[in-house]
N, CA, C and O atoms as a GROMACS GRO file, in nm:
protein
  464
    1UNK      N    1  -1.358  -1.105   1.123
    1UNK     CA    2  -1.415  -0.983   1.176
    1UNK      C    3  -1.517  -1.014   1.286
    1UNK      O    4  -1.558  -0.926   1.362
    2UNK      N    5  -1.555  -1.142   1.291
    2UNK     CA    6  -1.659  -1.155   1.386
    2UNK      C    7  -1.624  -1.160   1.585
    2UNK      O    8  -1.685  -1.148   1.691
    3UNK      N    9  -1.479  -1.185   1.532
    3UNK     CA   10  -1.434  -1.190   1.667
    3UNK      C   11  -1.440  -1.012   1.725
    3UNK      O   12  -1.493  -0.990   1.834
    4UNK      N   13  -1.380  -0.888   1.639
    4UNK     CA   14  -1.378  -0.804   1.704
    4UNK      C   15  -1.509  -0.731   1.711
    4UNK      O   16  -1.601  -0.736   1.630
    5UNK      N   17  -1.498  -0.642   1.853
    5UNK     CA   18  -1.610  -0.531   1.876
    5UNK      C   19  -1.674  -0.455   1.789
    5UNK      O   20  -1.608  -0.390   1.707
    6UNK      N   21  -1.773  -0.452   1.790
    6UNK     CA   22  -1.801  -0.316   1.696
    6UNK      C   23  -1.719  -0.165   1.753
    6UNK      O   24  -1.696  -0.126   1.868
    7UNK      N   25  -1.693  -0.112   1.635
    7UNK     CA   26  -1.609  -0.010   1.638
    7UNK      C   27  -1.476   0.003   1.621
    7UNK      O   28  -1.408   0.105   1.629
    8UNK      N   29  -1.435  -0.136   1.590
    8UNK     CA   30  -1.284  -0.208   1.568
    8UNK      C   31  -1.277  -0.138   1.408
    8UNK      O   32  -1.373  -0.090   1.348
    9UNK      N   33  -1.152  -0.146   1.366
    9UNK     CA   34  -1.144  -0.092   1.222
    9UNK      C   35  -1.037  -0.138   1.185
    9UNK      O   36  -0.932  -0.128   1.249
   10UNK      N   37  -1.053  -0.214   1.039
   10UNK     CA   38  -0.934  -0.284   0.970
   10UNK      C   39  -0.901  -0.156   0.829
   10UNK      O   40  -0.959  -0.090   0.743
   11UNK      N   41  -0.732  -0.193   0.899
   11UNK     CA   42  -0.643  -0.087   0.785
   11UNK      C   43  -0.607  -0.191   0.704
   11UNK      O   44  -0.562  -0.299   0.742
   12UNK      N   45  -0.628  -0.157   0.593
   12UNK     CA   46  -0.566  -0.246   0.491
   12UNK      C   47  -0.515  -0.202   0.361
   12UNK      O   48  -0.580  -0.128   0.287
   13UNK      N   49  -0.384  -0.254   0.330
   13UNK     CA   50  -0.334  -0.179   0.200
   13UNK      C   51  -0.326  -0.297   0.107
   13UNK      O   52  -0.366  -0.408   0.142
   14UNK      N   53  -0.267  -0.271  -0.023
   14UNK     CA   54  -0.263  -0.421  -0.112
   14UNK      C   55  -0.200  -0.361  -0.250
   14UNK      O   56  -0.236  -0.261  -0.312
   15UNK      N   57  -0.091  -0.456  -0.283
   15UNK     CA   58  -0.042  -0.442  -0.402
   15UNK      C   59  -0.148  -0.478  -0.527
   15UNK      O   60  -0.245  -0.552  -0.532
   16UNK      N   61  -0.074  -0.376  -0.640
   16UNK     CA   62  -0.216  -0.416  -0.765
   16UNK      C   63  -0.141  -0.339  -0.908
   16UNK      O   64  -0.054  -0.254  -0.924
   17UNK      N   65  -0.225  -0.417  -0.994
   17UNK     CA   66  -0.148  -0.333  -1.136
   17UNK      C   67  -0.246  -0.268  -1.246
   17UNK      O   68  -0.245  -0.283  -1.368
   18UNK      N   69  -0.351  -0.173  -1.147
   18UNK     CA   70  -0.416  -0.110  -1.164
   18UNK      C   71  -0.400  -0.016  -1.238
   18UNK      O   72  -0.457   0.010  -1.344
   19UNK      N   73  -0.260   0.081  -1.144
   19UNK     CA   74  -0.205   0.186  -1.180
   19UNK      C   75  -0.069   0.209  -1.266
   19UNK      O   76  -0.045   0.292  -1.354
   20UNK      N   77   0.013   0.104  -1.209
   20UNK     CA   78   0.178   0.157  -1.293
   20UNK      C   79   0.173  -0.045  -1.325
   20UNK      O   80   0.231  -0.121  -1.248
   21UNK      N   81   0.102  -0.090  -1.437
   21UNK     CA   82   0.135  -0.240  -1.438
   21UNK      C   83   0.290  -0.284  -1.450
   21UNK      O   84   0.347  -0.368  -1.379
   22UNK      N   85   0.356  -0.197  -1.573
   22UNK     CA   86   0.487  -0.231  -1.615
   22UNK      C   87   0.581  -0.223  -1.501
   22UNK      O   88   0.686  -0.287  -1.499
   23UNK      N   89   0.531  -0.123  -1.382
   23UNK     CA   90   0.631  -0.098  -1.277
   23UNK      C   91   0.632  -0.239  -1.179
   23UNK      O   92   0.726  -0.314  -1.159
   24UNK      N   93   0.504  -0.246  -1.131
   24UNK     CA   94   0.479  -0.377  -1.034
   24UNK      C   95   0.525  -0.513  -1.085
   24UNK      O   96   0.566  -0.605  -1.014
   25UNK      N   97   0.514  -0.513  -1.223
   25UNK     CA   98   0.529  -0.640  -1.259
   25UNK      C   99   0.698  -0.669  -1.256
   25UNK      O  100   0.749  -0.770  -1.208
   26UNK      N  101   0.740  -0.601  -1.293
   26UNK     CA  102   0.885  -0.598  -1.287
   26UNK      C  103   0.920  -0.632  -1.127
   26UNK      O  104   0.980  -0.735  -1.097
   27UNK      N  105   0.883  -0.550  -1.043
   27UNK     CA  106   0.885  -0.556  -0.891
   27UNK      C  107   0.849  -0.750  -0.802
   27UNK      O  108   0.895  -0.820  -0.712
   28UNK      N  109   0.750  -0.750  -0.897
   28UNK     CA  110   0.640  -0.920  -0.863
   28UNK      C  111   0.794  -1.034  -0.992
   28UNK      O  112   0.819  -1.154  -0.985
   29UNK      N  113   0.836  -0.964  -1.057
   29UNK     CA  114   0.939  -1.064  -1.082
   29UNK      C  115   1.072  -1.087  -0.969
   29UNK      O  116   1.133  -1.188  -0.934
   30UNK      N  117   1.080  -0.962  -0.937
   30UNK     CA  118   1.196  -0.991  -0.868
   30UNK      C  119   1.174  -1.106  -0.745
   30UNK      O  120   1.235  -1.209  -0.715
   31UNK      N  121   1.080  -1.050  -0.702
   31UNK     CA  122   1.007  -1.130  -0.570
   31UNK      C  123   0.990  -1.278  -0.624
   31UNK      O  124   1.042  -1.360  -0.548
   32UNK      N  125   0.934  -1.328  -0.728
   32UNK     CA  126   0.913  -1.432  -0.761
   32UNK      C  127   1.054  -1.526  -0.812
   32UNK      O  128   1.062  -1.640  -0.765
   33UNK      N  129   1.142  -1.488  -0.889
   33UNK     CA  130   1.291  -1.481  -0.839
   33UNK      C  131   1.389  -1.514  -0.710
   33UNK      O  132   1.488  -1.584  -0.685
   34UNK      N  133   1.320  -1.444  -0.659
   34UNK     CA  134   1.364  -1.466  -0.488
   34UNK      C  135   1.300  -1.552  -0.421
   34UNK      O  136   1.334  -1.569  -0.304
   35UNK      N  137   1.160  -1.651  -0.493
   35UNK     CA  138   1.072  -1.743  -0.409
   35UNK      C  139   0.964  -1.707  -0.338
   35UNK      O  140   0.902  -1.780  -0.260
   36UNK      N  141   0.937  -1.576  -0.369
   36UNK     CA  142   0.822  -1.494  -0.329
   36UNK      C  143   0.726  -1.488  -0.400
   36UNK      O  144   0.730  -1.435  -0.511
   37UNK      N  145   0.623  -1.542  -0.350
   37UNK     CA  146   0.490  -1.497  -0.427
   37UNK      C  147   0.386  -1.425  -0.420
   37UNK      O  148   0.309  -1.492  -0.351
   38UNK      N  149   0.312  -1.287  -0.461
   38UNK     CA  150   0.186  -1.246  -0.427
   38UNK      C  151   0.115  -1.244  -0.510
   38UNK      O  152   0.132  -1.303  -0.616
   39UNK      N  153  -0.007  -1.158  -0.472
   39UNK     CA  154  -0.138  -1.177  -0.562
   39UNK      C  155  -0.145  -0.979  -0.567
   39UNK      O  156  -0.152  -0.893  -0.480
   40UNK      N  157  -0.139  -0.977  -0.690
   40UNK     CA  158  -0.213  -0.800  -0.709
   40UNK      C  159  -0.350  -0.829  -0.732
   40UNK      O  160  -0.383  -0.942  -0.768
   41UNK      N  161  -0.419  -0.756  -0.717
   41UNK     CA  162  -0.600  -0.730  -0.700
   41UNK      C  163  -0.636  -0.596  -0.732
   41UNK      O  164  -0.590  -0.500  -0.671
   42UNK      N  165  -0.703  -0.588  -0.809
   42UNK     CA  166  -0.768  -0.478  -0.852
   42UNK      C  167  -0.882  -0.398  -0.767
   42UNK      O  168  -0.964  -0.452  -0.693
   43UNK      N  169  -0.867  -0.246  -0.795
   43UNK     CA  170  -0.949  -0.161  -0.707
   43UNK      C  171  -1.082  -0.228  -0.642
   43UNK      O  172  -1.115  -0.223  -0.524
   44UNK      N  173  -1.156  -0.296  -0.754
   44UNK     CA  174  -1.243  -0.352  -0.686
   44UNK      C  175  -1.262  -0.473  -0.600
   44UNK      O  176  -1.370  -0.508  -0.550
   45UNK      N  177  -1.142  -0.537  -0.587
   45UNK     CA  178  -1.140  -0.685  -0.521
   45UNK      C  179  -1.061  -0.632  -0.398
   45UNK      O  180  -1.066  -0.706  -0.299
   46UNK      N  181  -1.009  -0.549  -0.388
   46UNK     CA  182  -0.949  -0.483  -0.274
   46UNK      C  183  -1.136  -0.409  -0.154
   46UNK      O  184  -1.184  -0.398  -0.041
   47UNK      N  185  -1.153  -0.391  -0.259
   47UNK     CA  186  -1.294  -0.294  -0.152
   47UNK      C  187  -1.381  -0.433  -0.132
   47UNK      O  188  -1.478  -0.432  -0.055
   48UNK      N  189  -1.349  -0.533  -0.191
   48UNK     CA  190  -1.472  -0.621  -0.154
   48UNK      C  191  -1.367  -0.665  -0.014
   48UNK      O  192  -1.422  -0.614   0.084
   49UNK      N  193  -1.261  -0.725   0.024
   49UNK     CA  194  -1.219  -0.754   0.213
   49UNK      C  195  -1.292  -0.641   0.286
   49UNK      O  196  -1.305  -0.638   0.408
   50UNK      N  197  -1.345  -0.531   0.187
   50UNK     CA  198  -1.423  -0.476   0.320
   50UNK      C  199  -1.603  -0.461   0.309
   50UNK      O  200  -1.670  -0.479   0.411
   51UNK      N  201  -1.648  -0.437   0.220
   51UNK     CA  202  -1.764  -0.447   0.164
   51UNK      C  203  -1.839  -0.635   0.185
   51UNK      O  204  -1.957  -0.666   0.197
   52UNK      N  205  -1.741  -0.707   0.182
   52UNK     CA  206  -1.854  -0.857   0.137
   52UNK      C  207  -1.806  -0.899   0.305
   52UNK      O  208  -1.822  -1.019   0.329
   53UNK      N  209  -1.741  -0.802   0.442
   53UNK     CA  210  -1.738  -0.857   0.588
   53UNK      C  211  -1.826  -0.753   0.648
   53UNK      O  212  -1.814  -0.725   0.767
   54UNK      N  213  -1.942  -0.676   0.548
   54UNK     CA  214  -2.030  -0.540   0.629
   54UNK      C  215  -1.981  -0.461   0.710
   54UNK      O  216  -2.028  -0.416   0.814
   55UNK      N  217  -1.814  -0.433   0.626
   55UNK     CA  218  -1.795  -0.289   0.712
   55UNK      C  219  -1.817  -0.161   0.614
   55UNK      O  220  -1.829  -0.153   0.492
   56UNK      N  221  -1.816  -0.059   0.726
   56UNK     CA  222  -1.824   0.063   0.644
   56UNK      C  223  -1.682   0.145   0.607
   56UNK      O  224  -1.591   0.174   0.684
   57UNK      N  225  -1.698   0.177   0.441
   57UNK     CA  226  -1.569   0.241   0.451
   57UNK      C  227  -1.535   0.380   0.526
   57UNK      O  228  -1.631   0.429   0.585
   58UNK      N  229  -1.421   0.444   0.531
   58UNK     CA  230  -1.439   0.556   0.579
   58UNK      C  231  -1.346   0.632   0.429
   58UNK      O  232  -1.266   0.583   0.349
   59UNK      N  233  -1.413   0.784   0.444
   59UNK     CA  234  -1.346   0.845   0.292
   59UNK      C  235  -1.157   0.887   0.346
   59UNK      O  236  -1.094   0.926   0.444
   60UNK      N  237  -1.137   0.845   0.202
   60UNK     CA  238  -1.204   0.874   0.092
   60UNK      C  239  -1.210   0.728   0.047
   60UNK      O  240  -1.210   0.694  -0.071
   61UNK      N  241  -1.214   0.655   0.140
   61UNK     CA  242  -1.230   0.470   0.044
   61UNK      C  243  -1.099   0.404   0.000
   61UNK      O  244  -0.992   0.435   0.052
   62UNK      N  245  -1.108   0.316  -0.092
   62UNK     CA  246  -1.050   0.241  -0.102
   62UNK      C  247  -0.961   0.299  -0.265
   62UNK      O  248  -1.004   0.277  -0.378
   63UNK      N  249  -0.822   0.379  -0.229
   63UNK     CA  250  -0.779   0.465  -0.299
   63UNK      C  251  -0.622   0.434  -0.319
   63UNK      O  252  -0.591   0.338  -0.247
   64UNK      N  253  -0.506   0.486  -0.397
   64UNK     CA  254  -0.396   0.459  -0.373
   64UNK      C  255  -0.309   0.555  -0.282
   64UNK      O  256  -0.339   0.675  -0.277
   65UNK      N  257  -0.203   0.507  -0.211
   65UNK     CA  258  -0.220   0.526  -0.071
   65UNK      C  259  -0.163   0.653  -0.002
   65UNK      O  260  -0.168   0.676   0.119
   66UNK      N  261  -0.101   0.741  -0.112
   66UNK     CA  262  -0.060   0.835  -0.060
   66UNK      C  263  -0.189   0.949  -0.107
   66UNK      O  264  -0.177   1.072  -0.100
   67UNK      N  265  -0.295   0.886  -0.148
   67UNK     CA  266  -0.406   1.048  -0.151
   67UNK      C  267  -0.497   0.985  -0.058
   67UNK      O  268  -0.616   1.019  -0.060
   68UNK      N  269  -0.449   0.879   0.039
   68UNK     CA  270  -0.579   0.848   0.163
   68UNK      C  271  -0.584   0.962   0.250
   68UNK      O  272  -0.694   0.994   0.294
   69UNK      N  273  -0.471   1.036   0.287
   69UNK     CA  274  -0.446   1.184   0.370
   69UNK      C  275  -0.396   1.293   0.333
   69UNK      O  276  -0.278   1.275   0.302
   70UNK      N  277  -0.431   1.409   0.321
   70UNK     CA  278  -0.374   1.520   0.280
   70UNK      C  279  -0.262   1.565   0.336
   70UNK      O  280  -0.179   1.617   0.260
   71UNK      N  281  -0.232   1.555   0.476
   71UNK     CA  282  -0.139   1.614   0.530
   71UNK      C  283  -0.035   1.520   0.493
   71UNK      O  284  -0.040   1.401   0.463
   72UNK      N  285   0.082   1.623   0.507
   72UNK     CA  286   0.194   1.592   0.546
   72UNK      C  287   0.272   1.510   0.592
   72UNK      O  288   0.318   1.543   0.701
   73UNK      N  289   0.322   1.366   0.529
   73UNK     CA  290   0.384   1.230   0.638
   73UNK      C  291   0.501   1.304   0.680
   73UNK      O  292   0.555   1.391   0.612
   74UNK      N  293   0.539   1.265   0.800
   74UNK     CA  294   0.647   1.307   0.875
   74UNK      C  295   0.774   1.238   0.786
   74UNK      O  296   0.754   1.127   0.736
   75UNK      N  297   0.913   1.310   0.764
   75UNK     CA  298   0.960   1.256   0.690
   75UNK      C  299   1.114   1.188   0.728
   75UNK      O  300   1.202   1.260   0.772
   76UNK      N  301   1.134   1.047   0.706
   76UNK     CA  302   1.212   1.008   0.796
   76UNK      C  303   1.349   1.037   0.774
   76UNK      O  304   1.390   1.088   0.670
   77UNK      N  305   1.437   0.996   0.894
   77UNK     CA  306   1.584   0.999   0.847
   77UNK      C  307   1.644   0.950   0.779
   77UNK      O  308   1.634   0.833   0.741
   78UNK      N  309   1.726   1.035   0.747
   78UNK     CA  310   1.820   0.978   0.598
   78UNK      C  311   1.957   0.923   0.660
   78UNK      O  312   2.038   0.992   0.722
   79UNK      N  313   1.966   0.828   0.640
   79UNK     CA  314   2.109   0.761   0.712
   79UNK      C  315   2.205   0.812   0.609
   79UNK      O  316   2.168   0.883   0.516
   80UNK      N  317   2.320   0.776   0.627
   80UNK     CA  318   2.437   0.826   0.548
   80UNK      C  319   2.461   0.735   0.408
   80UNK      O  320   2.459   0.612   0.417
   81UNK      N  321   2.483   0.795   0.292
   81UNK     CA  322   2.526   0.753   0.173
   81UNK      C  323   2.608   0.637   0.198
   81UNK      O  324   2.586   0.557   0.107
   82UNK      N  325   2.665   0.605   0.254
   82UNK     CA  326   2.737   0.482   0.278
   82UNK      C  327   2.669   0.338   0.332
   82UNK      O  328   2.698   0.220   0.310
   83UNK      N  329   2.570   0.399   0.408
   83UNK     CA  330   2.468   0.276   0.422
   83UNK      C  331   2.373   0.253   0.358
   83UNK      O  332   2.326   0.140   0.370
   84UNK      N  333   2.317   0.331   0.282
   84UNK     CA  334   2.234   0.371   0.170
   84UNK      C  335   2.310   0.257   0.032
   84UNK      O  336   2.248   0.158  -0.007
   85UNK      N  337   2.434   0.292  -0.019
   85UNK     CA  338   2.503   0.196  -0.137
   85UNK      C  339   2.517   0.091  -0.142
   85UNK      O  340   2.569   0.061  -0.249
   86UNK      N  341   2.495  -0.005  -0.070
   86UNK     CA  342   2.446  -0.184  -0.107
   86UNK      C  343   2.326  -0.198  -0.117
   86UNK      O  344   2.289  -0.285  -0.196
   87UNK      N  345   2.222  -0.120  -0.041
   87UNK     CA  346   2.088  -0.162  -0.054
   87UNK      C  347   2.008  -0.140  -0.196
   87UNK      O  348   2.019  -0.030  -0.251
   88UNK      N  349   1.936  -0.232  -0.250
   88UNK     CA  350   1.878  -0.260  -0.358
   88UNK      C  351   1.793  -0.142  -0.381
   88UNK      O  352   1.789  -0.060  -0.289
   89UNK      N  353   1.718  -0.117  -0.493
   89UNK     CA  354   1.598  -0.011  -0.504
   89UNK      C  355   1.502  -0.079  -0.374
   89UNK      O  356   1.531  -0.047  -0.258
   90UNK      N  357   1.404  -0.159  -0.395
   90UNK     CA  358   1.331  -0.229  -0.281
   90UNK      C  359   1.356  -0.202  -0.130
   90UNK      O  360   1.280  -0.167  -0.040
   91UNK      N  361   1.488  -0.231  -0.134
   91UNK     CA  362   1.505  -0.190   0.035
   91UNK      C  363   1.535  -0.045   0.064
   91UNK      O  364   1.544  -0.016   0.183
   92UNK      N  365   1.556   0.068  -0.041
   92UNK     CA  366   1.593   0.208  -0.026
   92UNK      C  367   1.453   0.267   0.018
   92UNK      O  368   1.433   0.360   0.097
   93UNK      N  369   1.332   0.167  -0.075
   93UNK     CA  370   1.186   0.286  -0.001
   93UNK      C  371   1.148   0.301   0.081
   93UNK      O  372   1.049   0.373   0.094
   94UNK      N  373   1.221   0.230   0.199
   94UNK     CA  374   1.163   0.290   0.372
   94UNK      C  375   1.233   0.414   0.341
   94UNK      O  376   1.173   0.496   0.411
   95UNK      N  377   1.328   0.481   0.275
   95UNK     CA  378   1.396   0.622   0.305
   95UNK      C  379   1.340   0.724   0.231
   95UNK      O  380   1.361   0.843   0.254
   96UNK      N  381   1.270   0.682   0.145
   96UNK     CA  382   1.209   0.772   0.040
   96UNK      C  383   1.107   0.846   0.096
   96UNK      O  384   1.022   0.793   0.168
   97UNK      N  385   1.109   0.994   0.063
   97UNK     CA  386   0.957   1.100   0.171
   97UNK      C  387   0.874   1.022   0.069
   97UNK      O  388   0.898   0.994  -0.049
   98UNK      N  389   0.738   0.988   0.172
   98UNK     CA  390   0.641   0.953   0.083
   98UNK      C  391   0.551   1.097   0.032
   98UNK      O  392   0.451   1.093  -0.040
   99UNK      N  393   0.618   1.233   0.094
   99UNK     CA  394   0.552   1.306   0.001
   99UNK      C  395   0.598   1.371  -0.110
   99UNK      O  396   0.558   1.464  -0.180
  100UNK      N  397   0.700   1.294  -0.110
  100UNK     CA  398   0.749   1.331  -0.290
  100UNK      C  399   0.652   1.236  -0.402
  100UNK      O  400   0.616   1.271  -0.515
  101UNK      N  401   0.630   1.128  -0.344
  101UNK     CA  402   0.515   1.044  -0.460
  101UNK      C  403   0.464   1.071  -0.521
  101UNK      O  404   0.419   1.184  -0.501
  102UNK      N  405   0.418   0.997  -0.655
  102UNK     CA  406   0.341   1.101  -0.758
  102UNK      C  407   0.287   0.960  -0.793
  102UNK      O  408   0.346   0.854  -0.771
  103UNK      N  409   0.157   0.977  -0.856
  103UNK     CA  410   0.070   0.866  -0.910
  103UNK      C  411   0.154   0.758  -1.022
  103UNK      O  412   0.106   0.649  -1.053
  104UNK      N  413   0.245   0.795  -1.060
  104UNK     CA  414   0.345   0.732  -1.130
  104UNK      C  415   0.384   0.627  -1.057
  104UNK      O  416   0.376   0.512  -1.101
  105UNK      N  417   0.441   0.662  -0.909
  105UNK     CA  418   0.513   0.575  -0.828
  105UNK      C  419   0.463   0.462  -0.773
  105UNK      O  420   0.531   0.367  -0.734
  106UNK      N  421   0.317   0.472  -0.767
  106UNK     CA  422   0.226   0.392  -0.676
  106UNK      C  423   0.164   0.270  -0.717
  106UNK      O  424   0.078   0.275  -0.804
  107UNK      N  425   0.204   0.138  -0.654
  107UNK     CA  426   0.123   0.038  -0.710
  107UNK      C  427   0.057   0.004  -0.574
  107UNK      O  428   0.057  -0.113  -0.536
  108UNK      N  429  -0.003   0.107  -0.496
  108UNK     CA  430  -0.071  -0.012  -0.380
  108UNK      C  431  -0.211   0.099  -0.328
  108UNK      O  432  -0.220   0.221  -0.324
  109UNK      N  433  -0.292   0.004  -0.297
  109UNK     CA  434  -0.450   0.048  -0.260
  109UNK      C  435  -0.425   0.053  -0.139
  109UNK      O  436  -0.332  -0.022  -0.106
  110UNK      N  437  -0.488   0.130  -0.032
  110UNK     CA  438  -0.564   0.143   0.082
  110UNK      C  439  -0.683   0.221   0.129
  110UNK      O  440  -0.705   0.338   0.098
  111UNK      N  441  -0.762   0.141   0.212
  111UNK     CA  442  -0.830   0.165   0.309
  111UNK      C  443  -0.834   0.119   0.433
  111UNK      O  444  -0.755   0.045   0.492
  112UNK      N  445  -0.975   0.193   0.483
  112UNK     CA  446  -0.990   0.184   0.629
  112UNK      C  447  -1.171   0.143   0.659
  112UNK      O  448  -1.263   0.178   0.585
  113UNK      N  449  -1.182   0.078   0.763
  113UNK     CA  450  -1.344   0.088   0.708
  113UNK      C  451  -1.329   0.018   0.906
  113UNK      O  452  -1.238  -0.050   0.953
  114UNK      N  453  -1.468   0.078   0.982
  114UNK     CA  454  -1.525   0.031   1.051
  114UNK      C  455  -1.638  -0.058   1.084
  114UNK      O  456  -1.739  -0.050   1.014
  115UNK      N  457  -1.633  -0.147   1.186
  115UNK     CA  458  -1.720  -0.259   1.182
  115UNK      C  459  -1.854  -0.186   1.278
  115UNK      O  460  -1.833  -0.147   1.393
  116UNK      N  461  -1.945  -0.178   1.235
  116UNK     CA  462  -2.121  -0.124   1.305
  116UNK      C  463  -2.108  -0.172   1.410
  116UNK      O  464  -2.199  -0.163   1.494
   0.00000   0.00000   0.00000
């Protein structure tokens, strides 16, 4: 953070098993399966990448990611059922409206926070 200007602002989202553990973990197997590895972090280790580099958050903070905005995500195209039927669950959620989501669905934090 020291390199950018003040007034620069880091978006940041992050997987975690805060909210749906049984869902993510299943998800963090597949990946790990495949040779993939991540780290889930909890609500509060997520707000410290922004809190322990002295930025400020902006509201509503460091939340799961579809109640960071009220409005409306634009909702994308739906390609045809035929290209849709090989792809795995994992690769189908770029097609999914993210405003059908429900706190059920969600394993990932974001915020936003500006640097003074």
């Amino acid at each position: 953070m020291d390199a950018l200007p003040a007034g620069s602002r880091l978006v940041l989202s992050h997987l975690t098993d805060d909210l749906n553990p049984e869902n993510i973990r299943a998800v963090q197997r597949t990946y790990t399966e495949g040779g993939f590895t991540f780290v889930l972090r909890s609500r509060a280790d997520v707000e410290r990448f922004f809190t322990d580099n002295g930025l400020a958050l902006a509201e509503p903070g460091v939340v799961p990611v579809h109640h960071w905005r009220s409005e409306p995500a634009p909702v994308p195209e739906q390609p045809d059922a035929a290209y849709l039927a090989p792809l795995d669950e994992i690769e189908k959620v770029r097609y999914h409206d993210i405003n059908d989501v429900t706190d059920a669905d969600i394993n990932v934090y974001g915020g936003v926070a500006a640097k003074d």
